[in-house]
N, C-alpha and C positions, 0 to 999 in steps of 0.2 A: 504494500500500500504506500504510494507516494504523498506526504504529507504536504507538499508546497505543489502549490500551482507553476504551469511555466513563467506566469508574468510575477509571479512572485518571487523567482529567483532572481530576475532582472530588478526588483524593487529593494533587495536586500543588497546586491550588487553596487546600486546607485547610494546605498546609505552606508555603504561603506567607505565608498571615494568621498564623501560628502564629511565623514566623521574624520579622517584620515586627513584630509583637507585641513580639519578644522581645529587637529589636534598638534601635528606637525610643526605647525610654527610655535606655538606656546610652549610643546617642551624645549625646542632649540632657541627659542630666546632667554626661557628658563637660563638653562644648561652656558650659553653664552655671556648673560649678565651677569651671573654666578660667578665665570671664571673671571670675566670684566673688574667688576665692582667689588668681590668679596664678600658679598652681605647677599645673605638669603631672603632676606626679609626684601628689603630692594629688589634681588631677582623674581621676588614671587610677584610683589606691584607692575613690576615689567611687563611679566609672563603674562597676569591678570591684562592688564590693557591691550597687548597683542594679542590674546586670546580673543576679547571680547569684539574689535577690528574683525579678527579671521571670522566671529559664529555672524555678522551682520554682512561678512562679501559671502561666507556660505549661504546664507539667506537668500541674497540674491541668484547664487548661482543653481541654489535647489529649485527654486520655483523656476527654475528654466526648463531644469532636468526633468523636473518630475509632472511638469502641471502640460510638458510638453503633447499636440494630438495627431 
């Protein structure tokens, strides 16, 4: 018994590049400002605002991917 439809394997597909996307830059700027600056606490404010940048261009670029007919 196959539990996922075919379009649903293309739907989990798209939320992966989409999470991947969005996770990618936050830990490397993480990881970057850390070695930068020295202060975790700084890295993590860094991370936090590059992150939140990456989830509002993911925004955009989901609704491209997904609402496309």
């Amino acid at each position: 018994m196959k539990a996922f439809k075919k379009g649903s394997d293309d739907f989990f597909v798209r939320g992966t590049i989409i999470a991947i996307f969005t996770t990618i830059p936050s830990i490397s700027a993480f990881f970057i400002a850390a070695a930068i600056v020295n202060d975790l606490i700084l890295a993590a404010i860094i991370a936090t605002i590059v992150h939140l940048i990456s989830m509002v261009i993911s925004y955009k670029v989901s609704k491209k991917i997904f609402l496309k007919k």
